[in-house]
C-alpha positions as CSV (number, residue, x, y, z in Angstrom):
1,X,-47.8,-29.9,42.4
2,X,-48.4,-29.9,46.0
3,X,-47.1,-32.2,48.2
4,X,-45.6,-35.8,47.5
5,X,-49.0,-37.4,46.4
6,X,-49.6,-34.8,43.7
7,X,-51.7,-32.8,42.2
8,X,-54.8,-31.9,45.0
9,X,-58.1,-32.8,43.4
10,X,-62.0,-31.2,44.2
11,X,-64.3,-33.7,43.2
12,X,-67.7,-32.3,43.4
13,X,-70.7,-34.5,44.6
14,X,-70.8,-37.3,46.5
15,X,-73.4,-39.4,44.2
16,X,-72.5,-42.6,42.6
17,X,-69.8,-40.4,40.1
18,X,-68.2,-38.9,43.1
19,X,-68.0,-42.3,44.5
20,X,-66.9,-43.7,41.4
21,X,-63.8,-40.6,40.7
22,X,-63.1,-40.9,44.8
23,X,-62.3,-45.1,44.6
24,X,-60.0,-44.6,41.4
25,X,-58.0,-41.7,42.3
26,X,-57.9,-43.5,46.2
27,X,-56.7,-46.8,43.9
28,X,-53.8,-44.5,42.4
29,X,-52.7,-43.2,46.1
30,X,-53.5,-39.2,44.7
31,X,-55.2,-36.4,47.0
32,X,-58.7,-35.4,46.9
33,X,-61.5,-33.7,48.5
34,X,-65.2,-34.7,48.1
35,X,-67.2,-31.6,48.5
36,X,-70.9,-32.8,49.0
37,X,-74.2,-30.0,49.3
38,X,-76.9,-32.8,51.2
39,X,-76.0,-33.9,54.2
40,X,-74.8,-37.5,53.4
41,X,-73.8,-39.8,50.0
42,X,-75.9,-41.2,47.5
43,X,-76.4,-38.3,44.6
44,X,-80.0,-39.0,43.4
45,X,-80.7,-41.4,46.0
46,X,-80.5,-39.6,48.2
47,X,-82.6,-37.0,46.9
48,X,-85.1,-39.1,45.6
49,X,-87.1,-40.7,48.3
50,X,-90.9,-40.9,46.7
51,X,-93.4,-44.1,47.7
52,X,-91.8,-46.8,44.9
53,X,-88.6,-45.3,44.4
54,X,-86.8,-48.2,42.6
55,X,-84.3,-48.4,40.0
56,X,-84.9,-49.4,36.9
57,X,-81.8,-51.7,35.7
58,X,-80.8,-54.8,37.0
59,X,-78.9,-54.2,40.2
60,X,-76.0,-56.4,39.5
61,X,-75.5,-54.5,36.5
62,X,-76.1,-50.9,38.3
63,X,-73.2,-51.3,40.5
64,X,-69.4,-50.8,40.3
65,X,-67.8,-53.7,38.2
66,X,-65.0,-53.5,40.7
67,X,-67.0,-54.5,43.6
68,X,-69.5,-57.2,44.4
69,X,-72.7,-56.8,46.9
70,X,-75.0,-59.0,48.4
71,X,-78.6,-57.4,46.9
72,X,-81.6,-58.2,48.3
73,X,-83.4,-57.7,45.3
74,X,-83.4,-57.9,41.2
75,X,-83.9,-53.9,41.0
76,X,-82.3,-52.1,44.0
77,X,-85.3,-49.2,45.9
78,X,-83.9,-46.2,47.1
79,X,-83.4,-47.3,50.6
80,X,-81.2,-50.4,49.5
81,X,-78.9,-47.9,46.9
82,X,-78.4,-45.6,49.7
83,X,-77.1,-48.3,51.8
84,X,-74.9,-49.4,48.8
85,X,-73.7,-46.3,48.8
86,X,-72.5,-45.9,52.2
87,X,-71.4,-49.4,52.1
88,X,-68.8,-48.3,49.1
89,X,-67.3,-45.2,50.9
90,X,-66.4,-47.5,53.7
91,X,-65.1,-50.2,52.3
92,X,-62.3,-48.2,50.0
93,X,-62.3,-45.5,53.1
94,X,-63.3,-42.8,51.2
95,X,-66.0,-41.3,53.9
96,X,-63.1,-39.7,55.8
97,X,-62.3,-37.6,52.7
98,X,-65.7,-36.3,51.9
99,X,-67.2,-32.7,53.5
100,X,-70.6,-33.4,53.7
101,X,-73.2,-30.0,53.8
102,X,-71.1,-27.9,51.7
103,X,-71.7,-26.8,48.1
104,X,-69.6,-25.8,45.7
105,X,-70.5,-22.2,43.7
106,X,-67.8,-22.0,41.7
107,X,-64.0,-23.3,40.1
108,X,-61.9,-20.0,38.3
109,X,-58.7,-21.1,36.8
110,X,-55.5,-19.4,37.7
111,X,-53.0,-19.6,34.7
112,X,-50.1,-18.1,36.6
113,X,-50.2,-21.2,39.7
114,X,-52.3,-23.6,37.4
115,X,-54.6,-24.1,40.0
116,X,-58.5,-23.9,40.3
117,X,-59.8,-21.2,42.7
118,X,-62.2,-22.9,44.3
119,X,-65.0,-21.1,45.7
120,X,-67.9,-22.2,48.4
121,X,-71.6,-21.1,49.0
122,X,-69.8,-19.6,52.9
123,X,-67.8,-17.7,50.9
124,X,-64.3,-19.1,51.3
125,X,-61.9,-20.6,48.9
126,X,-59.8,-23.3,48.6
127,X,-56.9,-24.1,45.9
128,X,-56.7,-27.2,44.0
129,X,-54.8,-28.2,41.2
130,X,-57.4,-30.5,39.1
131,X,-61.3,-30.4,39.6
132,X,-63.6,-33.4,38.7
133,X,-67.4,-32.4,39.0
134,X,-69.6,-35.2,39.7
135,X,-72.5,-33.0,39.6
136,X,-74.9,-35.6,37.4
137,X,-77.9,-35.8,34.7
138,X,-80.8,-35.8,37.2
139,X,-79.6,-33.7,40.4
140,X,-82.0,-30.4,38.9
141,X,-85.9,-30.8,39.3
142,X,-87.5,-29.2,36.3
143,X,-90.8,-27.1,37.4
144,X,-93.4,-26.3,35.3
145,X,-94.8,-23.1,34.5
146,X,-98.2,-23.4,34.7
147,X,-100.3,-20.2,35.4
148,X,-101.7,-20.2,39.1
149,X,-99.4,-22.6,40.8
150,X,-98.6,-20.3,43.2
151,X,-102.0,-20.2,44.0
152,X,-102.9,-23.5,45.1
153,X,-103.9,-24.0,48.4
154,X,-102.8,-27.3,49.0
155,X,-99.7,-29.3,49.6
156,X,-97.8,-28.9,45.8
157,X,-94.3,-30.9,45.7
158,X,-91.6,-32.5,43.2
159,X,-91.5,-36.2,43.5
160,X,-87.4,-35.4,43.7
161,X,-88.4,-33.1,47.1
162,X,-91.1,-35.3,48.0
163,X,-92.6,-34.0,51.9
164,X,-93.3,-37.2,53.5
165,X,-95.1,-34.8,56.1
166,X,-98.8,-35.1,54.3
167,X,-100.8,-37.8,54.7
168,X,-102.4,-38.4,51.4
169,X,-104.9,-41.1,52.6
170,X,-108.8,-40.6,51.6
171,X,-107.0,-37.6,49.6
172,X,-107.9,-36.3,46.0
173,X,-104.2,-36.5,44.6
174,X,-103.2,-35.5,41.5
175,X,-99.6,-37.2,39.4
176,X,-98.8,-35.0,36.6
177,X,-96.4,-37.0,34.4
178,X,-96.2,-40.2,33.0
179,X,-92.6,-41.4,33.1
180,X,-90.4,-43.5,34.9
181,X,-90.8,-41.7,38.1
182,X,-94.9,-42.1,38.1
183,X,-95.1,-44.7,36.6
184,X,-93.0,-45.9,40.3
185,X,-95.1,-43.4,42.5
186,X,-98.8,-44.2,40.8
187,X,-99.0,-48.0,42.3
188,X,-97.1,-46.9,45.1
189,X,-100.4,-44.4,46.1
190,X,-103.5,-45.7,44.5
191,X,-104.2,-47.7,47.3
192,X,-103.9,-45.0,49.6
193,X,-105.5,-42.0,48.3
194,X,-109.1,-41.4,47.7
195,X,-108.9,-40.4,44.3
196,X,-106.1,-40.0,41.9
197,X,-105.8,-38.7,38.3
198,X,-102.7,-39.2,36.4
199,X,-102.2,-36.2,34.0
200,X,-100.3,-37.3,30.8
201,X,-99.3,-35.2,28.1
202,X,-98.1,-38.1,26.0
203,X,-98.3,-42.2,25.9
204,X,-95.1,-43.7,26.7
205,X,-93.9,-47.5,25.5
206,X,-94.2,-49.6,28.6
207,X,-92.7,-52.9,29.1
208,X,-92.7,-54.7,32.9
209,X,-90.0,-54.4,34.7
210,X,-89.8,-58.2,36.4
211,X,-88.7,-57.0,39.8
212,X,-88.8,-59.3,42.9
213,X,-86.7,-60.2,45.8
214,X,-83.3,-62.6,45.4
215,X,-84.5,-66.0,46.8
216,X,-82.1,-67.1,50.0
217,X,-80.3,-69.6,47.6
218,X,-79.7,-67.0,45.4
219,X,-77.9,-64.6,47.6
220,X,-75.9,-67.3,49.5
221,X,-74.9,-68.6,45.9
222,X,-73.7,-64.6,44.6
223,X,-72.0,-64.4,48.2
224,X,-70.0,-67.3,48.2
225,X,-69.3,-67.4,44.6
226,X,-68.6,-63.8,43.5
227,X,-68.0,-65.1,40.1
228,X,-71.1,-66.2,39.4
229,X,-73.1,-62.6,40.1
230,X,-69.8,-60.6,37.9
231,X,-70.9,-63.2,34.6
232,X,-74.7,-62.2,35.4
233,X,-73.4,-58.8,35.0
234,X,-71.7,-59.5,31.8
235,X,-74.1,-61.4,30.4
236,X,-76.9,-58.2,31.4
237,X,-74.8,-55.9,29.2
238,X,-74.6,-58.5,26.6
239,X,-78.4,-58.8,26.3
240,X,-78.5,-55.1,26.2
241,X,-76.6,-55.3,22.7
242,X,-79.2,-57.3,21.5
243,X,-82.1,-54.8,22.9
244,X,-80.1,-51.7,21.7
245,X,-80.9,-53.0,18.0
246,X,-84.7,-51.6,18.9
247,X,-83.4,-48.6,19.1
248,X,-83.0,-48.2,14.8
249,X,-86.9,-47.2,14.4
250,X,-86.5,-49.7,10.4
251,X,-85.1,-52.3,12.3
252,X,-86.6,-56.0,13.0
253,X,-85.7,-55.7,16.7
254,X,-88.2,-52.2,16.7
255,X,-90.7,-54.3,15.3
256,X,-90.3,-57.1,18.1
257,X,-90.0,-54.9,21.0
258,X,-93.0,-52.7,19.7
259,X,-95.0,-56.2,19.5
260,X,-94.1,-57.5,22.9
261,X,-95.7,-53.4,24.2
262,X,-98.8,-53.9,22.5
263,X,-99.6,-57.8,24.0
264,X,-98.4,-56.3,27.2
265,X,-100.8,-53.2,27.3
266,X,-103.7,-55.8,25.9
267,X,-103.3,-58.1,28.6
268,X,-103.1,-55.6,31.6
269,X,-105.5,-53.1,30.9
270,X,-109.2,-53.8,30.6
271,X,-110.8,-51.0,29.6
272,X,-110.1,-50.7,25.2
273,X,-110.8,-46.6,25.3
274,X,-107.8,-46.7,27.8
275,X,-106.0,-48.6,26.2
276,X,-106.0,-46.1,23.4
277,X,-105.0,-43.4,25.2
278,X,-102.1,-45.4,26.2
279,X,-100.6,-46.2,22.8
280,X,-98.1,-43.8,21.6
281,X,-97.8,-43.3,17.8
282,X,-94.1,-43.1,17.4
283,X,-90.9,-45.3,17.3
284,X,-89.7,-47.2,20.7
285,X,-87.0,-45.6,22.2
286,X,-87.9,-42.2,20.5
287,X,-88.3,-41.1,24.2
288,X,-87.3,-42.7,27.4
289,X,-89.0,-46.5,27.6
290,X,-90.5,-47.2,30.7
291,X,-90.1,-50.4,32.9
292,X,-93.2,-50.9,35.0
293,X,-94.6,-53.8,36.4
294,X,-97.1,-52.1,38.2
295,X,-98.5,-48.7,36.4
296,X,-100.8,-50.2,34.1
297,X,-102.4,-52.3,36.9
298,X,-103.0,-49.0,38.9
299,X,-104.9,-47.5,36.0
300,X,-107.7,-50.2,35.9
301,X,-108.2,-49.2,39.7
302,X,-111.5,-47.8,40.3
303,X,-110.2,-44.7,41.7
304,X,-107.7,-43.9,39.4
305,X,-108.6,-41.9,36.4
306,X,-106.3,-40.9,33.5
307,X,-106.1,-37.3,31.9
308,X,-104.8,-37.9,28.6
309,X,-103.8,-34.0,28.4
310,X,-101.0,-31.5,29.0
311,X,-102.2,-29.4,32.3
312,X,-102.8,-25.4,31.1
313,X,-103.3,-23.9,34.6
314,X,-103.7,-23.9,38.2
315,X,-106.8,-22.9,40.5
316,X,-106.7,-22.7,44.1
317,X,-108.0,-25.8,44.8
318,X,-107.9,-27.8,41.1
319,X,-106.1,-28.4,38.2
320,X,-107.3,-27.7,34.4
321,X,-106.2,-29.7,31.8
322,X,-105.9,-28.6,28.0
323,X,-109.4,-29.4,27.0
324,X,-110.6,-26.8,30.0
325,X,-112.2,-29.5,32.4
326,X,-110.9,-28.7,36.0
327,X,-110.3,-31.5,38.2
328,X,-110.5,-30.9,42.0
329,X,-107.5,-32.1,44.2
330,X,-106.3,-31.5,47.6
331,X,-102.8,-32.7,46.7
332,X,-100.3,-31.7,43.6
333,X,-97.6,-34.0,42.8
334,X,-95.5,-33.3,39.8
335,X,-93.1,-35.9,38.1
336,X,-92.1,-33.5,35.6
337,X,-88.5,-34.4,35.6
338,X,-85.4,-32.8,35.9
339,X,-83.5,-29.7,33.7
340,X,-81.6,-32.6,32.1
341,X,-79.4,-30.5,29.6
342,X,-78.5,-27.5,31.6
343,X,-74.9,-29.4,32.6
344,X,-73.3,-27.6,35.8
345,X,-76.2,-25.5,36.4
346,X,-75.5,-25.0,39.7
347,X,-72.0,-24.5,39.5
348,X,-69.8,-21.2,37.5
349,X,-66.5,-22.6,35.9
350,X,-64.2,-20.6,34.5
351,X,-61.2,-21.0,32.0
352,X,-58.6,-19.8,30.5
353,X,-59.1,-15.8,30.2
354,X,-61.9,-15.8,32.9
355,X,-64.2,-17.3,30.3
356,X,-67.3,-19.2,32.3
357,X,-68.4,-22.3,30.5
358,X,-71.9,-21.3,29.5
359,X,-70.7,-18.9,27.8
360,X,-68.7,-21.3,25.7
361,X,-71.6,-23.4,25.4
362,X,-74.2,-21.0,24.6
363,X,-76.9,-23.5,25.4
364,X,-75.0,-26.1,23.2
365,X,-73.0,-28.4,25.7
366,X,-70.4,-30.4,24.2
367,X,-67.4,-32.3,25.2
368,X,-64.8,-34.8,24.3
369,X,-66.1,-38.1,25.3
370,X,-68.5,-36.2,27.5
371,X,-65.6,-35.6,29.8
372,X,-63.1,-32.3,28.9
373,X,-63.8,-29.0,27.3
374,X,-61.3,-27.4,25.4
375,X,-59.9,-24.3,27.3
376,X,-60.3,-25.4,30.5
377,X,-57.7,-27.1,32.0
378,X,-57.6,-30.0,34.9
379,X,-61.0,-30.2,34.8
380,X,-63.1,-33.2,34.3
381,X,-67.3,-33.9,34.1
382,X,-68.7,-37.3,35.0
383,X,-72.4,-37.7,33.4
384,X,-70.7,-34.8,30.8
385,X,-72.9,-34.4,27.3
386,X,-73.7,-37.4,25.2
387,X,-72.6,-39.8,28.1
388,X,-76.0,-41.6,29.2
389,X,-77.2,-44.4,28.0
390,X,-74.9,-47.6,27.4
391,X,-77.4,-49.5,29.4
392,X,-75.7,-48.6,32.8
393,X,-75.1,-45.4,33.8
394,X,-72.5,-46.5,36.6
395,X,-70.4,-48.2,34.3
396,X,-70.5,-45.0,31.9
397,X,-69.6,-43.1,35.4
398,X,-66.5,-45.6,36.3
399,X,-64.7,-45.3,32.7
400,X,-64.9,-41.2,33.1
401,X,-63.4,-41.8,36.4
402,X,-60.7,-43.7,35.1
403,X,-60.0,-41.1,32.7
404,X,-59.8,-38.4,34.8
405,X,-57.9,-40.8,37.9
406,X,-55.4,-41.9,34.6
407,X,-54.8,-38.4,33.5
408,X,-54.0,-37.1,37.3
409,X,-51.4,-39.6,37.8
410,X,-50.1,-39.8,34.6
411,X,-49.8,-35.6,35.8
412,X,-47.9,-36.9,39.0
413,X,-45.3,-39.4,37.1
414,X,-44.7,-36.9,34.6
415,X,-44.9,-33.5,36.3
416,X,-47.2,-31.6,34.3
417,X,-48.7,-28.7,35.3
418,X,-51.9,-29.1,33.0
419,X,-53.9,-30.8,30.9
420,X,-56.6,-28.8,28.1
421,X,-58.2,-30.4,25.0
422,X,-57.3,-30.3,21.6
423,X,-60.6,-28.7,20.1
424,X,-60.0,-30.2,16.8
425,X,-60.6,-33.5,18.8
426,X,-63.5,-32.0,20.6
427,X,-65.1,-31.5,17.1
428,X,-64.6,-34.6,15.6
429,X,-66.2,-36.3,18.6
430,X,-69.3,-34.3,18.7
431,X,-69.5,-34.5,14.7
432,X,-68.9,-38.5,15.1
433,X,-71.4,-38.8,18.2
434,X,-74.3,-36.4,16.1
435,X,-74.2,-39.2,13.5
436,X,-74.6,-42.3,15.2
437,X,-77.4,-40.4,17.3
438,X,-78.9,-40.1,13.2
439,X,-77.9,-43.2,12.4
440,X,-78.4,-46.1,15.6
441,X,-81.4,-44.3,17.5
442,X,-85.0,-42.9,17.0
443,X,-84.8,-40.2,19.6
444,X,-84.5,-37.5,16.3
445,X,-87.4,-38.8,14.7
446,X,-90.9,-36.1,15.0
447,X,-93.5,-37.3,17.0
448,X,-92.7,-37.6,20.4
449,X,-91.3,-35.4,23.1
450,X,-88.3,-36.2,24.9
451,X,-85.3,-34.9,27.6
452,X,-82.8,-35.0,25.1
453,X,-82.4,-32.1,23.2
454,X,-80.6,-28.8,24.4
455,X,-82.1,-25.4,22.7
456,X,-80.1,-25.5,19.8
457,X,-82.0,-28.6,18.8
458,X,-78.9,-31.1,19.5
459,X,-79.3,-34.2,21.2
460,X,-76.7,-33.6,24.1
461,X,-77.4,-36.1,26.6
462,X,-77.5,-39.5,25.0
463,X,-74.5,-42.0,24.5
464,X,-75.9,-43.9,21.3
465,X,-73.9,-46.7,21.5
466,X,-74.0,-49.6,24.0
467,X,-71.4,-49.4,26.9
468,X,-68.5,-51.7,25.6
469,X,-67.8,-49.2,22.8
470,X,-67.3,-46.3,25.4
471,X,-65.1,-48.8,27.1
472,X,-62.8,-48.9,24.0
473,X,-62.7,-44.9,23.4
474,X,-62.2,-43.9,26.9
475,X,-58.8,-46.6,27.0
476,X,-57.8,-45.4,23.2
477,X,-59.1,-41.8,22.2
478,X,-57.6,-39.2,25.5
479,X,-53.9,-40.3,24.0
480,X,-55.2,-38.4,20.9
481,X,-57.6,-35.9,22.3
482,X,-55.6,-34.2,25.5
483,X,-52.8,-31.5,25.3
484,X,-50.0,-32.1,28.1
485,X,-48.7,-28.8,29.5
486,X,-45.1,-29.2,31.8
């Protein structure tokens, strides 16, 4: 152990999960470091700065449970969540632990000093005893591969590295993608932009979103009463166990939720051939729903045209879908997503023996409660495998932290050099977690296309439970699952 405070702790990224680990272990008095690669806090948000960028839960209930904040709105933008950000790392001091501009390339354990070697992109190295990465789901942009992209003349950008530097007005734009992130970006440009054409390889389930601005009354009321916006925020993840039933593709609440869809695409778009084209043809849920107020309104525009088909190439001033029409543009914009199942991408761990992660993995990413890997001690994942979902991601984010906080100073107290996994626990999890992916959701079922599913055909990124279940396993199931080393 080093020092009187403990074990030393890397925690790597400064998004809401390095936030999150950096409060609890500050809460516990233990030693950390936030290593951050961009130049300030915020993860994703601070990445993700398109026209519309807006969150799509409640923002009471996409915040830290152990903090209350005066919201200007029902569903945070980017600019607000980067500001709550900041606002969190002062108030629990935290900003005067983090390194900002400096990425992490890799963690190798040392069995003889049980301590992690680790190892930045300037080429030094630091030692630390215990190493949480905060690295997160959505922190990878996922490029397609279309023939002739290099070849395109014109300005060609990810909506997660968006270049505010082009002016798309009177422009021919083109939005491949149909997700959450257009279906935010879409109504944030077709006013703008001379023409746009919306590429979509396949329909999603749209519901609105019901965003607005907290009226004065209501923010003096949440200010002054704190209570009063915390049993909102209970009462949010209570609904959600009610909406999470929709997720079972036989159940009744499918059938409801897939009824409200269809009146809501029949009352907001005119045109009946679009409105085909917009109707998916499998369960709710089987891929990511998307909460939009305003994407089917932007479709009914006059200059906005949808391509209902997959893009095949690229020409130096167009782009041709699968049926071979080519549609001049002047400006690419692809919401493809992100390389959601490629956990710690950027960043080499190694083990016990040497032994890098991946390799363990082998393209199959698994861990017990989405947290530990067997065979590589003191270290921790926040957004781990099978850990999104629950309705809110940050409350997933603060019970990992808790774990790996609880786990750090239960190290301190009791003066253990290490903690690994038992993989016999590690098993049972995944094999638990595979069936209630089977059993609670549709995102297995053929049909649709989704970010899910790693190459080995597993679904390693959803938690198929609502949150208050993951709340139980995280306080009950590391007493079981962890192997305590003195």
């Amino acid at each position: 152990m080093s020092g009187t405070r403990g074990p030393r702790v890397a925690i790597i990224g400064c998004g809401l999960g390095g936030i999150a680990a950096a409060v609890k272990l500050k809460k516990k008095g233990l030693d950390f470091t936030v290593f951050e690669q961009s130049e300030g806090p915020g993860g994703t948000w601070w990445d993700n700065r398109y026209p519309g960028c807006e969150v799509d839960i409640a923002s009471h209930a996409y915040s830290f449970s152990f903090l209350t904040y005066d919201w200007t709105r029902t569903h945070a933008g980017q600019e607000e969540l980067q500001r709550y950000a900041e606002h969190v790392l002062d108030r629990f001091d935290v900003r005067r632990h983090c390194r900002f501009g400096v990425r992490v390339e890799s963690a190798t354990w040392d069995e003889e000093t049980a301590r992690y070697e680790v190892r930045l992109a300037d080429g030094t190295a630091e030692p630390f005893e215990v190493v949480i990465s905060c690295l997160g789901l959505l922190s990878r942009p996922r490029y397609p591969d279309w023939r002739g992209l290099d070849r395109f003349e014109g300005p060609k950008f990810h909506t997660a590295r968006w270049e505010h530097e082009h002016d798309l007005t009177g422009k021919r734009v083109a939005v491949v993608g149909t997700g959450s992130t257009a279906s935010q970006v879409v109504p944030a440009i077709a006013g703008k932009v001379g023409q746009l054409y919306v590429f979509q390889r396949q329909p999603g389930w749209v519901l609105p979103k019901g965003e607005r601005d907290f009226t004065a009354r209501e923010r003096a009321i949440f200010r002054r009463l704190p209570f009063v916006q915390k049993i909102r925020r209970l009462f949010m993840f209570w609904k959600f166990r009610m909406v999470f039933k929709g997720y079972n593709p036989r159940g009744r609440m499918q059938r409801k939720i897939l009824r409200l869809c269809h009146e809501y695409l029949e009352k907001t778009v005119e045109d009946p051939k679009l409105r085909a084209q917009l109707t998916p043809d499998y369960p709710w849920a089987c891929k990511r729903p998307v909460l939009s107020t305003g994407f089917y309104p932007a479709l009914n525009r006059p200059n906005v045209e949808l391509v209902p088909h997959a893009v095949t190439r690229v020409t130096p001033n167009g782009i041709v879908d699968a049926t071979g029409v080519e549609h001049d543009i002047d400006v690419l914009i692809m919401a493809t997503g992100f390389e959601t199942t490629k956990f710690l991408a950027s960043l080499d761990v190694r083990g016990t023996g040497g032994v890098s992660i991946h390799d363990t993995w082998k393209d199959d990413p698994r861990a017990f409660l989405g947290i530990t890997v067997p065979g590589y001690p003191n270290f921790f994942m926040l957004y781990g495998p099978n850990t999104n979902g629950g309705f809110s991601v940050i409350a997933q984010l603060e019970r990992q932290a808790e774990v790996a906080a609880r786990t750090v100073a239960e190290m301190r107290r009791k003066r253990f050099r290490a903690v690994d996994t038992r993989p016999s626990a590690t098993d049972r999890w995944v094999r638990w977690v595979d069936g209630q992916i089977g059993k609670n959701t549709s995102s297995s079922d053929g049909g649709c296309t989704n970010y899910y599913h790693a190459e080995s055909g597993r679904n390693v990124t959803q938690w198929p439970k609502p949150h208050g279940e993951y709340y139980l396993l995280t306080k009950a199931l590391p007493f079981f699952g962890f192997i305590k080393v003195r």
